[in-house]
N, C-alpha and C positions, 0 to 999 in steps of 0.2 A: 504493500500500500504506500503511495504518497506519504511526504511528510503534513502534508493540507489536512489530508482525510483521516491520519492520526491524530493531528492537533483539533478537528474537527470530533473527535471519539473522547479525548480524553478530557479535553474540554469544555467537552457538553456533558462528560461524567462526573466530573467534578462541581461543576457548577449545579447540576440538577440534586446532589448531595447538598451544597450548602444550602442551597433553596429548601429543599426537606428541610433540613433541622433549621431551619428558620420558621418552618411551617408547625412542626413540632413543639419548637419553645418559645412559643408569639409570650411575647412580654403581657400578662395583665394587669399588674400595677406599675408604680413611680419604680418601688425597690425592684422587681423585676426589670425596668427598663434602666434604671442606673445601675446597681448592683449585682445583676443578678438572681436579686434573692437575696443572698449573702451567704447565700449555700454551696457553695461548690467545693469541691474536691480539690486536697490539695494539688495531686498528680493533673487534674484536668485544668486547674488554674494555671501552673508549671507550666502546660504543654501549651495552654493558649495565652501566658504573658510571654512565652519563645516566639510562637509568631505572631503576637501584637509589638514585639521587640525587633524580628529579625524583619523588617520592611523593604521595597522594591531596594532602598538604597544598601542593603547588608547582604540582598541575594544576586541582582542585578548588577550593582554597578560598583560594589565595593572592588570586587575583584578584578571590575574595569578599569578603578581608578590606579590599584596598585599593578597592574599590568604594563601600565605606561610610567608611574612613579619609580614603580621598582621600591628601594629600600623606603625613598620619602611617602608612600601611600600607607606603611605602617601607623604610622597617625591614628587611622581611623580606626586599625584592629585593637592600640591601645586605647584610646580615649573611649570609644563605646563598650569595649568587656570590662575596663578598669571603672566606668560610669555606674556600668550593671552592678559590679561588686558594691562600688559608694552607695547605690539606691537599697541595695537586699539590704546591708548590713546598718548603714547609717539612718535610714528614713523610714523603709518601711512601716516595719513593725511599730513606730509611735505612731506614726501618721495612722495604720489601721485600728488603733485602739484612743485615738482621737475619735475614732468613729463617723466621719463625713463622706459623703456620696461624690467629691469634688475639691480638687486643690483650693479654687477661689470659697469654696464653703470653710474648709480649714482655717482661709484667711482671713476670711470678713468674720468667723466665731473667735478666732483663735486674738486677731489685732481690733476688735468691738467695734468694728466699723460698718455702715454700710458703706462710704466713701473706697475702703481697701477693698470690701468686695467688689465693685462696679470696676477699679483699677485691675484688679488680681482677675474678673473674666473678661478687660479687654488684652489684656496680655496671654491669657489663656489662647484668644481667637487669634491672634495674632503668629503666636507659635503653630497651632493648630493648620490655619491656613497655608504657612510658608511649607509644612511638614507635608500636608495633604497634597501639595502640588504635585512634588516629588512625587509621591503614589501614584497620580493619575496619567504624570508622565510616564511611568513604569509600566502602564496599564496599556497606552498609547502605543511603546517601542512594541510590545508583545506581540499586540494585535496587527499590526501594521505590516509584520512580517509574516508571523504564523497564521494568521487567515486573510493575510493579503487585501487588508479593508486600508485607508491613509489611516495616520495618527489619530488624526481629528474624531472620525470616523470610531476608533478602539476606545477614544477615552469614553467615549458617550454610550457605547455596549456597557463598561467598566462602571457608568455611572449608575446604568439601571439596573444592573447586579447588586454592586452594593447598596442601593436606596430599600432595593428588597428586602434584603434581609436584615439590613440594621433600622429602618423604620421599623418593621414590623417585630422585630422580635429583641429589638435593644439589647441590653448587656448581655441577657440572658442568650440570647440567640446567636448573638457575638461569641458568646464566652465558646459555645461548644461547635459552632461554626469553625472557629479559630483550633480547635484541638482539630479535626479532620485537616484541615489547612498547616499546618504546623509540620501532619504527616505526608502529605502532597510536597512538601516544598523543599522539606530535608530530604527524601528521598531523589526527589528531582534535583536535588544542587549534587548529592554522593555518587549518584547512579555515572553520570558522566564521568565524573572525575576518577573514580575506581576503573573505568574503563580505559580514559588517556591512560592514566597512572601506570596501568599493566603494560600499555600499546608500548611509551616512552621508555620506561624504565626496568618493567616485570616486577613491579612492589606494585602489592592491591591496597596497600593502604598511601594514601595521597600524600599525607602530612610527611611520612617516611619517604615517598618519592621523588618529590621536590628534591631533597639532599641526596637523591640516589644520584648514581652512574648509570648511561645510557645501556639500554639492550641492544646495540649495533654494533657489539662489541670492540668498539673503541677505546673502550675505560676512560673517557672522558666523563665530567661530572658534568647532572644538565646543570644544573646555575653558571656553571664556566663556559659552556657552552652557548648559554644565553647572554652574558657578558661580552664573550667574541664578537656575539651577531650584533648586539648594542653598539659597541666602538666603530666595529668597521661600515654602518650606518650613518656614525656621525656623533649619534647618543650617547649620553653617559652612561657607567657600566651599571645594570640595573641592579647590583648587591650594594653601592656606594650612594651615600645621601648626601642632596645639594642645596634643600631647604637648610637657612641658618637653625640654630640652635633654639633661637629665641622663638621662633616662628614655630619648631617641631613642639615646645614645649606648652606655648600658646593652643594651639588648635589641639591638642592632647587633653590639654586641661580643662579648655571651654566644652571638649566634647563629653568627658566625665562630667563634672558638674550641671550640663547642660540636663544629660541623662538624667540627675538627681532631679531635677525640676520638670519632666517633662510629662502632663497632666495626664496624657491618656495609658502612660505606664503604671503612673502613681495609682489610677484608679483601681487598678486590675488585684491591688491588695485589699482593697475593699469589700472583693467580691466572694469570700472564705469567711467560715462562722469564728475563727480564733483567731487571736496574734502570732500563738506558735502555729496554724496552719498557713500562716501569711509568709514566719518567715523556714516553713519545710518548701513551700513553691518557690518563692523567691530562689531557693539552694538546687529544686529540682531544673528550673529554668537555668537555670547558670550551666548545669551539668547539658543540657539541650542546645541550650545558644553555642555551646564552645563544638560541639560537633560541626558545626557551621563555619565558626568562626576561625579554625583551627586548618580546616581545609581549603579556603578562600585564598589563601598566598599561594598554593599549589594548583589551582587553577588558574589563578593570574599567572603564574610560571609557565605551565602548558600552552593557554591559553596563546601565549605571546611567544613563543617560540615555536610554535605552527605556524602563526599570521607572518614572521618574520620570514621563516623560509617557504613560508607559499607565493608571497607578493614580492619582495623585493629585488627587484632587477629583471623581473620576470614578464614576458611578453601581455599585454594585455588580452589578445585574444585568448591566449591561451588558459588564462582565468576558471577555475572550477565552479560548478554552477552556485555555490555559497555565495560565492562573491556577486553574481549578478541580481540574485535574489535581495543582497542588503542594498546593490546600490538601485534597485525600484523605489528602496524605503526610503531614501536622503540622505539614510544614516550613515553611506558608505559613499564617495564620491574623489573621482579619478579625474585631473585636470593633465591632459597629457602636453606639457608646457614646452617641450622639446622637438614634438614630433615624432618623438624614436619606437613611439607607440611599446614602449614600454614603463614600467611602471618603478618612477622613482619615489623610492619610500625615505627620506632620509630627516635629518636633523634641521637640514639648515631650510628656514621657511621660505627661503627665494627658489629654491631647488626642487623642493618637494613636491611633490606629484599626486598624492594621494591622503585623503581627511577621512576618520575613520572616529566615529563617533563613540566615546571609551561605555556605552551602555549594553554597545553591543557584543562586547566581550565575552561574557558568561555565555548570552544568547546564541551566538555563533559557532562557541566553543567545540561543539558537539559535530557540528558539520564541517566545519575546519578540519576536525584528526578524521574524518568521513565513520562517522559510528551510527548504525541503524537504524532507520527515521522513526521508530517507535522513540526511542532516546530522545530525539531532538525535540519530539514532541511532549515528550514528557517535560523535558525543561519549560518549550513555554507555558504549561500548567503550572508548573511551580514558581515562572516568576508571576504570573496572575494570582499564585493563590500569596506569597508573599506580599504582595501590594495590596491586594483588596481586604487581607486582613490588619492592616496596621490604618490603611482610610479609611474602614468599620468603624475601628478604636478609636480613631480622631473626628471623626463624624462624630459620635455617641457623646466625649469629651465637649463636640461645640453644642449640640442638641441643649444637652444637660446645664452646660453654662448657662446658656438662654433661657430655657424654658423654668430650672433650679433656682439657680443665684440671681439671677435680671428678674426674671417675670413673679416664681415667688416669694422670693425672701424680700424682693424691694417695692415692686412695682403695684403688684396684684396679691399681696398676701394670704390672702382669704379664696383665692383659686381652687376648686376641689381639685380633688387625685385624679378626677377623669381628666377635667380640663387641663389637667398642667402636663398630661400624657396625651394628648392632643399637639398641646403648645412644641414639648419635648420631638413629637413628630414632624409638625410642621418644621423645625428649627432643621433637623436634621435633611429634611427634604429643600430645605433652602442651602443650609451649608453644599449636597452632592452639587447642585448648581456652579454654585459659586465654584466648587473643590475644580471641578469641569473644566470651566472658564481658566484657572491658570494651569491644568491640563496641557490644555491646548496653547496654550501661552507662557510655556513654562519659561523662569528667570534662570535656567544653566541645568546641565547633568543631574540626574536624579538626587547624586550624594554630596555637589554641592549644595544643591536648594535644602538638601536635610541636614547639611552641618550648619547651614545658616541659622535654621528653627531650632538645634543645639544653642548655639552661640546665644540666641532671642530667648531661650529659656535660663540659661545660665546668668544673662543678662539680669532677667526679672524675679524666677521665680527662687530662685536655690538658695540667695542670702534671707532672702523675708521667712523661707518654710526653715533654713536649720536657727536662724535666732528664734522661730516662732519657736521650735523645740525645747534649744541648748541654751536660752538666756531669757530668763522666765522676766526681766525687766524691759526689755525691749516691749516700746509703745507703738500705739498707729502711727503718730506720725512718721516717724524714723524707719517705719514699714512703707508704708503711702511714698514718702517722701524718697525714699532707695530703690523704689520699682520703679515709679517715673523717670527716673533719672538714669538709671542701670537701661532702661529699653529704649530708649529717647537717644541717649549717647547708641547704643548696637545700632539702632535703626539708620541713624544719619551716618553713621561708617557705612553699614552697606549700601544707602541710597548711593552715596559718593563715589565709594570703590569697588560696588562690584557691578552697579548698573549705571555708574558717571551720571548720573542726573544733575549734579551742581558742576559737571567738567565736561560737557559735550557728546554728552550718551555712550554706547555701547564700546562705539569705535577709540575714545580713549580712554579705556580702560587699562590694557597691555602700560600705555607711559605711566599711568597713575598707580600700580605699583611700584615705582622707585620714592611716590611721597607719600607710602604708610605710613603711619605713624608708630613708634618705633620699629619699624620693619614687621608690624605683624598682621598678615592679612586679614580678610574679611573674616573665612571661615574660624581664625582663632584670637578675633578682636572679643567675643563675649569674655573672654577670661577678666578684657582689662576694663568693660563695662560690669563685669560683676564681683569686680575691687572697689569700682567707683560706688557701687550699688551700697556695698559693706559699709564705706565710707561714711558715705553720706548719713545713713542710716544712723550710724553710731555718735556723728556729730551732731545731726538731730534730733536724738534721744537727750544731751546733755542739755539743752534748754528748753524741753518738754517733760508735763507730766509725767510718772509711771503710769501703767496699768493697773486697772482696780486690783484690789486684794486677790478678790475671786478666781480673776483671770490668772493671777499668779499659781492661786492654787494648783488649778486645772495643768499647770505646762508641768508645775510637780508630781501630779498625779500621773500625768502621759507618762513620764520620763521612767517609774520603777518598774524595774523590772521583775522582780519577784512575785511572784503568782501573777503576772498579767494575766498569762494563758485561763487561767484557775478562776479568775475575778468573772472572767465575761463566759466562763463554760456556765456557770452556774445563777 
């Protein structure tokens, strides 16, 4: 069979699964549509914060980004597993036994404001949306190739998938949605890579093959091997890193912390009846993410050491049919600037011949080393079922803002459970719109656009929720006042440097890296908007009230540990 007509089977296999158990667990009330319930299992929490965790940008395009970074795309395998680790161990568990349906609920109870809440859910939407794009472009690349519809065309299928089953069946529907999804995705990210893995090396396990020696009996190592092919292109050697120090450390850190604040993760602890079952899933999830996250440099390895010796220097007609299928998509495009009608792949951008979209890496991977169109097929399920489960999560996150914290807690308080689950849908079916809209318009690569909503949450939300925890005297103001300020500052760096809006648009962007501000770019400027954030905060606090008594109490009560678990079984 076609690779069409397989992605046509499995696709519609998968998709008419999440449609079921959407149909299955239709949300009845608010705690159904927020929470879940608050019943769920820890192992089924696990599997569905893995793939509300692992999104287009950790199955798609991470491997794309380090495929061309080489050593400098580790970044991103640090800052989001070592983010993961920050969130299970440091936030969780208070945050679950605070007991709120929503980060901006934490806020606006935790810092007595309604003022903090209306700020804490417009930074909420804020992340949300820049996050959500990312998705929907992921959703876009998939379809665009695997059932051959434009971009435009996949995100808007994408959109009336997820509206289904996350209107209709909210958290709840999400939650176990998300576990089938989680097993779609990992296995479609392994399946290939144990296959290169064996083709390249004869090691079945990936992470072990990367540092193997080739089976061409050479006794060459592939990393030296791809090193060679790097240089004599033009390239730097893809083992050695060129980002400064300052820079690796920045976007490292703004992506850990970012993680810690980032609302529709936070929620997923919410949705388990204990604090010890919040933090067994948090520990089950981290064991799930890293099977992912562990073999992602090894496919970026593969990955690009196929595309190197399939294209370069190599006659264009002579092109395998991979290649003429991505370049239908945009995503692959060959400018033969010579005439020599062959294809110059190289370093230097006056010379180079060929633009190769890093999202397509993972996606191609499979047709590149030529493995079975069942395989390939399965990959683009898996990056669909990746994206549609983390813009569920972020969908439900802006829903819940909206229709929770805006409509009840400020605006409408006296709203019954129907109507605010009403409100809740509508908000969600406006967010897929909107989610769509920059879809189709997306601001850069999948795992830019989602380091950025790192950076916007690290900005806003990580200093307000760990003083809200760890320093029971921290007031609204110095809360209010450190969010504003913390996302205000991220937002006009990235206005500036990643989309030149105040320096003459897209086209001088490339000059407008030499005047970053300390040399640190956009994706790892939230670290130094969420210093300012601290800052400010703490200087605020000094010529403002404390918090009531009461309030204190409550941040001492979160904080012990001893019998949490015990307190709320019973």
């Amino acid at each position: 069979m076609s690779v069409q007509l397989w992605t046509y089977i499995l696709v519609g296999i998968t998709f008419a699964i999440y449609i079921g158990i959407a149909i299955w667990s239709k949300a009845s009330s608010t705690k159904d549509f927020y929470v879940a319930g608050g019943g769920v299992s820890p192992l089924a929490n696990g599997m569905a914060t893995a793939a509300d965790w692992m999104s287009a940008a950790s199955f798609i395009s991470m491997a794309g980004i380090i495929s061309f970074a080489g050593y400098d795309g580790s970044v991103y395998l640090m800052g989001w597993t070592g983010g993961y680790v920050l969130l299970a161990l440091l936030l969780a568990p208070y945050l679950r036994k605070f007991g709120k349906f929503t980060v901006p609920d934490f806020i606006g109870d935790r810092y007595y404001s309604k003022t903090a809440r209306i700020v804490a859910v417009i930074c909420a939407l804020i992340v949300s949306f820049t996050y959500v794009a990312g998705q929907m472009r992921g959703v876009g690349v998939v379809f665009s190739r695997f059932l051959e519809v434009d971009i435009n065309t996949g995100v808007i299928i994408g959109m009336i998938i997820v509206l289904f089953y996350a209107v209709l069946g909210g958290m709840k529907g999400i939650t176990y949605t998300q576990v089938a999804q989680y097993c779609v995705l990992i296995f479609a990210f392994m399946v290939p890579a144990i296959f290169i893995s064996i083709q390249m090396t004869g090691n079945p396990i990936p992470q072990l093959g990367m540092g193997s020696t080739l089976n061409d009996g050479s006794g060459m190592y592939l990393l030296d091997k791809l090193n060679g092919l790097s240089t004599e292109l033009g390239f730097s050697e893809y083992t050695s890193g060129t980002k400064s120090k300052t820079d690796v450390f920045a976007i490292t850190l703004a992506l850990m912390v970012g993680t810690a604040g980032l609302p529709h993760v936070i929620v997923r602890f919410f949705t388990v009846k204990r604090v010890r079952d919040a933090r067994k899933s948090a520990g089950i999830a981290l064991l799930l993410i890293a099977i992912l996250y562990t073999a992602a440099p090894a496919v970026a390895v593969f990955a690009r050491t196929n595309m190197l010796e399939t294209v370069s220097n190599q006659p264009y007609a002579s092109m395998p049919e991979w290649f003429k299928n991505w370049e239908t998509t945009g995503l692959l495009q060959f400018d033969d600037k010579n005439g020599d009608e062959k294809i110059q792949y190289v370093a230097n951008a006056q010379l180079n011949e060929l633009k190769v979209d890093r999202d397509i890496m993972v996606l191609a991977n499979p047709e590149i080393a030529k493995l079975p169109n069942w395989v390939i097929a399965l990959v683009a399920a898996g990056g669909l079922a990746a994206a549609l489960s983390t813009a569920a999560g972020l969908l439900l996150v802006i829903s819940a803002s909206v229709s929770h914290d805006l409509i009840k807690k400020i605006i409408f308080p006296k709203i019954s459970e129907k109507g605010e689950l009403w409100v809740a849908r509508g908000a969600a079916t406006c967010a897929v719109i909107i989610a769509g809209y920059f879809g189709i318009n997306p601001p850069g690569f999948v795992a830019a656009v989602v380091a950025l909503a790192f950076g916007l949450a690290a900005a806003s939300f990580f200093p307000a929720i760990v003083l809200g925890i760890f320093y029971k005297k921290m007031n609204k103001e110095g809360a209010i006042g450190g969010m504003v300020v913390g996302i205000s500052l991220m937002l006009f760096y990235m206005l500036k440097f990643k989309f030149g809006i105040f320096d003459g648009g897209k086209e001088a962007i490339a000059e407008l890296s030499s005047e970053w501000w300390f040399g640190i770019s956009p994706e790892g400027f939230g670290t130094v908007a969420m210093v300012v954030n601290f800052v400010v905060a703490i200087i605020i606090l000094q010529f403002t009230p404390p918090p009531p008594n009461e309030v204190q109490e409550i941040v001492e009560d979160i904080r012990i540990p001893n019998g949490a678990g015990e307190a709320i079984d019973h």
